[in-house]
PDB file of N, CA, C and O in Angstrom, chain B, residues numbered from 101:
ATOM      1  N   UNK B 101       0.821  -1.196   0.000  1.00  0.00           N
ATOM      2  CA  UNK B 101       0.000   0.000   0.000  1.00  0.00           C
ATOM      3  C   UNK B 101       0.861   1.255   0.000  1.00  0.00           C
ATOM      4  O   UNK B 101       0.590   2.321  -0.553  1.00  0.00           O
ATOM      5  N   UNK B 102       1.992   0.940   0.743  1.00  0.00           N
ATOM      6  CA  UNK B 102       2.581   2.305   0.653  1.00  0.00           C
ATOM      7  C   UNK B 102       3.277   2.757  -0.796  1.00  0.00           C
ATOM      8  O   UNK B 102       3.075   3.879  -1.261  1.00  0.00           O
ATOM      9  N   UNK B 103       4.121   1.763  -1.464  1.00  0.00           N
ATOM     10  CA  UNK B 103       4.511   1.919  -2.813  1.00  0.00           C
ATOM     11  C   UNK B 103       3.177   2.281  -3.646  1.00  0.00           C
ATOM     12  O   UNK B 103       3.222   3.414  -4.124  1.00  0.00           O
ATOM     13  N   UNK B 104       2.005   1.558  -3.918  1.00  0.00           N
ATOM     14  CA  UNK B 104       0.697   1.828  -5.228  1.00  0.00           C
ATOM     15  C   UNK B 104      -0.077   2.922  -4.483  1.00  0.00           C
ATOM     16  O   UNK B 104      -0.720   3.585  -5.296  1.00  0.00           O
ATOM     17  N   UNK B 105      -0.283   3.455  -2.889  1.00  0.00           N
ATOM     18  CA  UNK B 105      -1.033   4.036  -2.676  1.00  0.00           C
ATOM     19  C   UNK B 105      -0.446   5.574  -1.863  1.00  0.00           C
ATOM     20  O   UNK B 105      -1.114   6.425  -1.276  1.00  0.00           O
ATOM     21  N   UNK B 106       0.837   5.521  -2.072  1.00  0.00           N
ATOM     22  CA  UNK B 106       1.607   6.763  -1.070  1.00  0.00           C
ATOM     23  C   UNK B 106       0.956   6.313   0.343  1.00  0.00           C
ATOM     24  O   UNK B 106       1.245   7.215   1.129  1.00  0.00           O
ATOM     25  N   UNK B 107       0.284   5.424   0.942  1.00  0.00           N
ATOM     26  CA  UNK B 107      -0.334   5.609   2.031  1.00  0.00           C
ATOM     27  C   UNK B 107       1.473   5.712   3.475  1.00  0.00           C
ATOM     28  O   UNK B 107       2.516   5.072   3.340  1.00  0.00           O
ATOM     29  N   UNK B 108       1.267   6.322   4.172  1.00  0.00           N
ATOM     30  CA  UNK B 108       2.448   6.307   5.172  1.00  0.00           C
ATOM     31  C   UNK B 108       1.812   5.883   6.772  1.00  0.00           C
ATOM     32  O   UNK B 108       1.628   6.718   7.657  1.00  0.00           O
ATOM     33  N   UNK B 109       1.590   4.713   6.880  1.00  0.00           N
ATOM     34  CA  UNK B 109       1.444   3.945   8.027  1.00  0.00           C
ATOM     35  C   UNK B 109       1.575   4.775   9.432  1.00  0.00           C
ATOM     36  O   UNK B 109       2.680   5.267   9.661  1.00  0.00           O
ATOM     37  N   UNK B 110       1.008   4.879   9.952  1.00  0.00           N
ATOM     38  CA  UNK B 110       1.225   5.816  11.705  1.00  0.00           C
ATOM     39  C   UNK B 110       1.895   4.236  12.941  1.00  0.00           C
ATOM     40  O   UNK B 110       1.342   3.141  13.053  1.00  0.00           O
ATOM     41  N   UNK B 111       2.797   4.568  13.445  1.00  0.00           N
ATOM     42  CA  UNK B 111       3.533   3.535  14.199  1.00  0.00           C
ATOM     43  C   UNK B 111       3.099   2.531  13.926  1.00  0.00           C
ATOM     44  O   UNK B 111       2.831   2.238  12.760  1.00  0.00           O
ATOM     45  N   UNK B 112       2.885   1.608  15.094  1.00  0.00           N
ATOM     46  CA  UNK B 112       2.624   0.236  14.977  1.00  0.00           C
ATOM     47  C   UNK B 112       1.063  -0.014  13.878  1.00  0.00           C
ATOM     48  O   UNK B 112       0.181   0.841  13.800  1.00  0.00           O
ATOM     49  N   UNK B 113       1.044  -0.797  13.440  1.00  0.00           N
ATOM     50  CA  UNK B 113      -0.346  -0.513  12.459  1.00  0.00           C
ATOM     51  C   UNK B 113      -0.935  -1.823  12.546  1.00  0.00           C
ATOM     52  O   UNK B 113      -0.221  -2.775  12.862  1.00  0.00           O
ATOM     53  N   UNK B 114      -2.090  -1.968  12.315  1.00  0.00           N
ATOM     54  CA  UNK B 114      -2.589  -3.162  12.299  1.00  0.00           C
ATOM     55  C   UNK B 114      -4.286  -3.094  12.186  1.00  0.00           C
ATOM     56  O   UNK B 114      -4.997  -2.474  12.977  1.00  0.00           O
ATOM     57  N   UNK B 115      -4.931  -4.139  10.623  1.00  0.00           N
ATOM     58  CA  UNK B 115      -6.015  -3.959  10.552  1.00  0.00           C
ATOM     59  C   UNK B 115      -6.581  -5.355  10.838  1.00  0.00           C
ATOM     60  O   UNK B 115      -5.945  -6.381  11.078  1.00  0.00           O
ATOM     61  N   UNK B 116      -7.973  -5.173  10.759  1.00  0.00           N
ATOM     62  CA  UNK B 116      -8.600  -6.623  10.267  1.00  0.00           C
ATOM     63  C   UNK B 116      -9.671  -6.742   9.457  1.00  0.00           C
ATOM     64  O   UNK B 116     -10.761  -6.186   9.595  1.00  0.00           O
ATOM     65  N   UNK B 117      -9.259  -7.637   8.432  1.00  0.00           N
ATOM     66  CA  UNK B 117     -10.300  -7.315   7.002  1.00  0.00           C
ATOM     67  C   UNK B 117     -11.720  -7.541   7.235  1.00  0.00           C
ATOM     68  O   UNK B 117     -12.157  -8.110   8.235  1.00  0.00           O
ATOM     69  N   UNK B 118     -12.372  -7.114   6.357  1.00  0.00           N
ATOM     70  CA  UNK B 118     -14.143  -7.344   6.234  1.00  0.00           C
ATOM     71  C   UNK B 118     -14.047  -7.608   4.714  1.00  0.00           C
ATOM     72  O   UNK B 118     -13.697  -6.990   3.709  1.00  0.00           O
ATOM     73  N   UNK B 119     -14.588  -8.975   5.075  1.00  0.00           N
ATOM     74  CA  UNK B 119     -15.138  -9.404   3.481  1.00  0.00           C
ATOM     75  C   UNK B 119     -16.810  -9.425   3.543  1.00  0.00           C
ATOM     76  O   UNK B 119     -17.390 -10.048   4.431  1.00  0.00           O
ATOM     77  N   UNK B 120     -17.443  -8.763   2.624  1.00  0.00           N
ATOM     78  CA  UNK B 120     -18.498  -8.879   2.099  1.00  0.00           C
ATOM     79  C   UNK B 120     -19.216  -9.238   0.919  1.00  0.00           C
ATOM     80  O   UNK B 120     -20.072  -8.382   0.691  1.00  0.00           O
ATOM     81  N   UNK B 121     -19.215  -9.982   0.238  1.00  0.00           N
ATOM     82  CA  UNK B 121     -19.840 -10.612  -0.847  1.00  0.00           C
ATOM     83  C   UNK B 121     -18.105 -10.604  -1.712  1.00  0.00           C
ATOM     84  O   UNK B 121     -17.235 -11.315  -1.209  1.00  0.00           O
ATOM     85  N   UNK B 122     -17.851  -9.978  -2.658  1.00  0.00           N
ATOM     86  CA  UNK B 122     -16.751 -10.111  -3.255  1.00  0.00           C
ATOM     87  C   UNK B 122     -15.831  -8.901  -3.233  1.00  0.00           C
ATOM     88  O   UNK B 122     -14.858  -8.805  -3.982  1.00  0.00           O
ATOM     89  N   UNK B 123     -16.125  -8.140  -2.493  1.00  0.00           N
ATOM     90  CA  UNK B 123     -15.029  -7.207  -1.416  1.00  0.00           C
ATOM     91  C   UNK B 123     -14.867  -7.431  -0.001  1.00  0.00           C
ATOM     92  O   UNK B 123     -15.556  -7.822   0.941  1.00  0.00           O
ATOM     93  N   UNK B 124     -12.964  -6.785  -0.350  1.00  0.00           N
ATOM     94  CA  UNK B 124     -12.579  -6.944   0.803  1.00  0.00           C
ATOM     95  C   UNK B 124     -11.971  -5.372   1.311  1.00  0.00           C
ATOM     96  O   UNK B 124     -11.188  -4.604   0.753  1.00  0.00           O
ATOM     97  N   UNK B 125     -12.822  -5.269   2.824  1.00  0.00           N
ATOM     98  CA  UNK B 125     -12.606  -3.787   3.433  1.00  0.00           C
ATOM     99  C   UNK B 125     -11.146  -3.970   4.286  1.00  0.00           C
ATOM    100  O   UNK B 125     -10.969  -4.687   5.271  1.00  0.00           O
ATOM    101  N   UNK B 126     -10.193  -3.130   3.624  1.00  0.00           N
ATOM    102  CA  UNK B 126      -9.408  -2.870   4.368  1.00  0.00           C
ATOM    103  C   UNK B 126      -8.469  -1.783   4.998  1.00  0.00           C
ATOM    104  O   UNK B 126      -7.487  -1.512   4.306  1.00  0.00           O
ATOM    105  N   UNK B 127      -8.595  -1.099   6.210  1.00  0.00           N
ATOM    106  CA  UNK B 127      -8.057   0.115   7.047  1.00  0.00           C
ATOM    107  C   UNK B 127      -6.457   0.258   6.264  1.00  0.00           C
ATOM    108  O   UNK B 127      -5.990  -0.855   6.024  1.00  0.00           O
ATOM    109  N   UNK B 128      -5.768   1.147   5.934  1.00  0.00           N
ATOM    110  CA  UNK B 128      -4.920   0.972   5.435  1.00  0.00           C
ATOM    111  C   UNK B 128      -3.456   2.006   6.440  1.00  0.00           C
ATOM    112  O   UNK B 128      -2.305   2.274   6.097  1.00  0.00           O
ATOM    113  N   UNK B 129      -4.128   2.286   7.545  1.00  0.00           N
ATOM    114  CA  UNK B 129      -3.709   2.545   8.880  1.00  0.00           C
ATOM    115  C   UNK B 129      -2.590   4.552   8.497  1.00  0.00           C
ATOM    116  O   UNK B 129      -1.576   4.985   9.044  1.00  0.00           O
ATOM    117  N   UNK B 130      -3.349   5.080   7.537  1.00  0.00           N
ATOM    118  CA  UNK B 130      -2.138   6.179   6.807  1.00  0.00           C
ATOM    119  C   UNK B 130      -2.654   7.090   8.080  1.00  0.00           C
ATOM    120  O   UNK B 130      -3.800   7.231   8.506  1.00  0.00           O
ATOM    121  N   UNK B 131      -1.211   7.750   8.612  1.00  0.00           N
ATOM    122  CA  UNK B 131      -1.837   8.959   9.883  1.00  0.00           C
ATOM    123  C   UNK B 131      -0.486  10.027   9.889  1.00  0.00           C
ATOM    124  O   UNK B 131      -0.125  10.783   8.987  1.00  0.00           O
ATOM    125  N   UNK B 132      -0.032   9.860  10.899  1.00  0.00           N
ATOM    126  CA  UNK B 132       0.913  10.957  10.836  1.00  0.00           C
ATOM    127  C   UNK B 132       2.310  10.890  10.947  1.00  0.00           C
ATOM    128  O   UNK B 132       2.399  10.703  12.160  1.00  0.00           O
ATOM    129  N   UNK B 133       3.537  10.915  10.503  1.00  0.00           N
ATOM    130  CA  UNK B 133       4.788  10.997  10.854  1.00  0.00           C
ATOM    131  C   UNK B 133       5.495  10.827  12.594  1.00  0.00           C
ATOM    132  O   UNK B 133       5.050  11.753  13.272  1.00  0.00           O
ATOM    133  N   UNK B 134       5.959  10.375  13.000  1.00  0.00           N
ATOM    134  CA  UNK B 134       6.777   9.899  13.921  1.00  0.00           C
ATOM    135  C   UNK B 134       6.846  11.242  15.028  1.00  0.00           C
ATOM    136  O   UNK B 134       6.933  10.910  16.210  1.00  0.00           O
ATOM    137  N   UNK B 135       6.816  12.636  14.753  1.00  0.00           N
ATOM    138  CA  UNK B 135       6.731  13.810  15.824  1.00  0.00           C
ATOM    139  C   UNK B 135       5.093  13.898  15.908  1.00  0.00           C
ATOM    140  O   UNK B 135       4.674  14.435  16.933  1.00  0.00           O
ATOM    141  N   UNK B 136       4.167  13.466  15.016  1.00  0.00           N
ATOM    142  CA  UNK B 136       2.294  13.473  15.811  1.00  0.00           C
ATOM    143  C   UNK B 136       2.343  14.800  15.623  1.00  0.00           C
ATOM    144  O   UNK B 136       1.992  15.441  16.613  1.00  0.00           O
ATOM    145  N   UNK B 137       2.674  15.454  14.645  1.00  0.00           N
ATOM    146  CA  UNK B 137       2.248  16.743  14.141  1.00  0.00           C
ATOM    147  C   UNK B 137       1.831  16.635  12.377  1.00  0.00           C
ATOM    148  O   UNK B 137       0.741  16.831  11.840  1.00  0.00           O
ATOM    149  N   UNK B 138       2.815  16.348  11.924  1.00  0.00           N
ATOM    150  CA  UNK B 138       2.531  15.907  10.682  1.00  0.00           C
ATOM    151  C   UNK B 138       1.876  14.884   9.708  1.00  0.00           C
ATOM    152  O   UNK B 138       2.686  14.022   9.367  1.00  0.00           O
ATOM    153  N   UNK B 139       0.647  14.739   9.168  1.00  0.00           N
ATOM    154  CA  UNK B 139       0.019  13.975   8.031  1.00  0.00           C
ATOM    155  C   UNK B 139       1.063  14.141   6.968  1.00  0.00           C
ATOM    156  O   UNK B 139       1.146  15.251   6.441  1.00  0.00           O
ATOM    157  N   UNK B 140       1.905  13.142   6.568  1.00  0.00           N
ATOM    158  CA  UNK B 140       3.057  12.525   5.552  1.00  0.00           C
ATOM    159  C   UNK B 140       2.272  12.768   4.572  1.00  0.00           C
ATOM    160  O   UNK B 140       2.441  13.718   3.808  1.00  0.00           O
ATOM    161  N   UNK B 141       1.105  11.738   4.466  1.00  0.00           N
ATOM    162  CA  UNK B 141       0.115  11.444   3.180  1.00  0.00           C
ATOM    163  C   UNK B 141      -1.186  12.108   2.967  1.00  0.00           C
ATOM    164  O   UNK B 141      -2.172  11.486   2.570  1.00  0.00           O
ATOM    165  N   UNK B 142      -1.188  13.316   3.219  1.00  0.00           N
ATOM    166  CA  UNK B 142      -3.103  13.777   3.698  1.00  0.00           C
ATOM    167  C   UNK B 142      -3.998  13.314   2.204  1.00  0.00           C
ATOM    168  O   UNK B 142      -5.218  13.478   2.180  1.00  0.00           O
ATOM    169  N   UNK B 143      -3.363  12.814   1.164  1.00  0.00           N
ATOM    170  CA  UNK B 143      -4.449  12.356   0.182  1.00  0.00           C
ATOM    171  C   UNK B 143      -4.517  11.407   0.143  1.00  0.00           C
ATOM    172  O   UNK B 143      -5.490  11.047  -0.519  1.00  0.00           O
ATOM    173  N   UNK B 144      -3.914  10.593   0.561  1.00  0.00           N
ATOM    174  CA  UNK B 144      -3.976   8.870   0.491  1.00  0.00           C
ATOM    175  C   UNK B 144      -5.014   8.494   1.118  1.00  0.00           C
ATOM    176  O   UNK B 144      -5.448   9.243   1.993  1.00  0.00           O
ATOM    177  N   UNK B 145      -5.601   7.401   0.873  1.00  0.00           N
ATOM    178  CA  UNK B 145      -7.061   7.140   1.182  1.00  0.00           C
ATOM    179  C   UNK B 145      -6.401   6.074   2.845  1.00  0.00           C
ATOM    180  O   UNK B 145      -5.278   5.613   3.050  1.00  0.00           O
ATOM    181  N   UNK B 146      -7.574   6.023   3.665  1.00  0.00           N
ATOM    182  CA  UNK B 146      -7.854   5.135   5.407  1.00  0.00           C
ATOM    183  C   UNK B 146      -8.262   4.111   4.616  1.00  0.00           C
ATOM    184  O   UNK B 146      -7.597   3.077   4.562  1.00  0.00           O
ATOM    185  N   UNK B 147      -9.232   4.248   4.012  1.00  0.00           N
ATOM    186  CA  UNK B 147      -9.884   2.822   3.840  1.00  0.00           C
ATOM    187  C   UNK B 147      -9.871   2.345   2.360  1.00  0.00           C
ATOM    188  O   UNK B 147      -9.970   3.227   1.507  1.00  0.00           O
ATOM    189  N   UNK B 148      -9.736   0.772   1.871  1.00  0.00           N
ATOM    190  CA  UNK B 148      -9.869   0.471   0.993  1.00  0.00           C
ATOM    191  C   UNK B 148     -10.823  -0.919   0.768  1.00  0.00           C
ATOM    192  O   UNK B 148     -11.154  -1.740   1.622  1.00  0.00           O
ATOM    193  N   UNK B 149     -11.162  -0.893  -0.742  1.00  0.00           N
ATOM    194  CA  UNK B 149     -11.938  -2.132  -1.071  1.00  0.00           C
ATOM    195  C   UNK B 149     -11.396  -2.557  -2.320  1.00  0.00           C
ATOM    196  O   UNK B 149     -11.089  -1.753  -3.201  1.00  0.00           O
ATOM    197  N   UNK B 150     -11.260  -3.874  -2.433  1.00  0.00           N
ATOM    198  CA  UNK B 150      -9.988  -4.808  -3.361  1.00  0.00           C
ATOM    199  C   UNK B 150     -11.393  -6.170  -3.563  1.00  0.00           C
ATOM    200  O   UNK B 150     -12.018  -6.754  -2.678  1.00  0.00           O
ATOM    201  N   UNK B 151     -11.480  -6.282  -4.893  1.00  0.00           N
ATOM    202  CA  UNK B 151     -12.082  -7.735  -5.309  1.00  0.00           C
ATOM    203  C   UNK B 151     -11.016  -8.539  -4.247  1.00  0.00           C
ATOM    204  O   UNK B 151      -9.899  -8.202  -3.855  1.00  0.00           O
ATOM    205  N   UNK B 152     -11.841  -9.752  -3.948  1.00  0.00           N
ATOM    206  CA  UNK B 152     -11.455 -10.940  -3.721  1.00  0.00           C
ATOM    207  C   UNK B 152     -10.654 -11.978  -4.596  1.00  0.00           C
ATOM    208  O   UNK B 152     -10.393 -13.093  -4.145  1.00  0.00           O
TER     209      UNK B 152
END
């Protein structure tokens, strides 16, 4: 996600998927740089949905 989506991960990260019929929901955990002042990525999308 971070290479295809610029997304930049906030510390420790961790999601858990939701599949619903033939998507899959997944948090993609993008927040702020390491000082908690700065959004790295402010256009990169939180959430995503990916065919199965």
């Amino acid at each position: 996600m971070m290479e295809e989506l610029g997304v930049f991960p906030h510390n420790g990260t961790c999601t858990s998927p939701l599949i619903i019929g033939e998507l899959i929901y997944l948090n993609t955990c993008n927040g702020m740089d390491w000082t908690h002042v700065n959004v790295r990525s402010p256009n990169s999308p939180s959430l995503i949905a990916l065919n199965k």
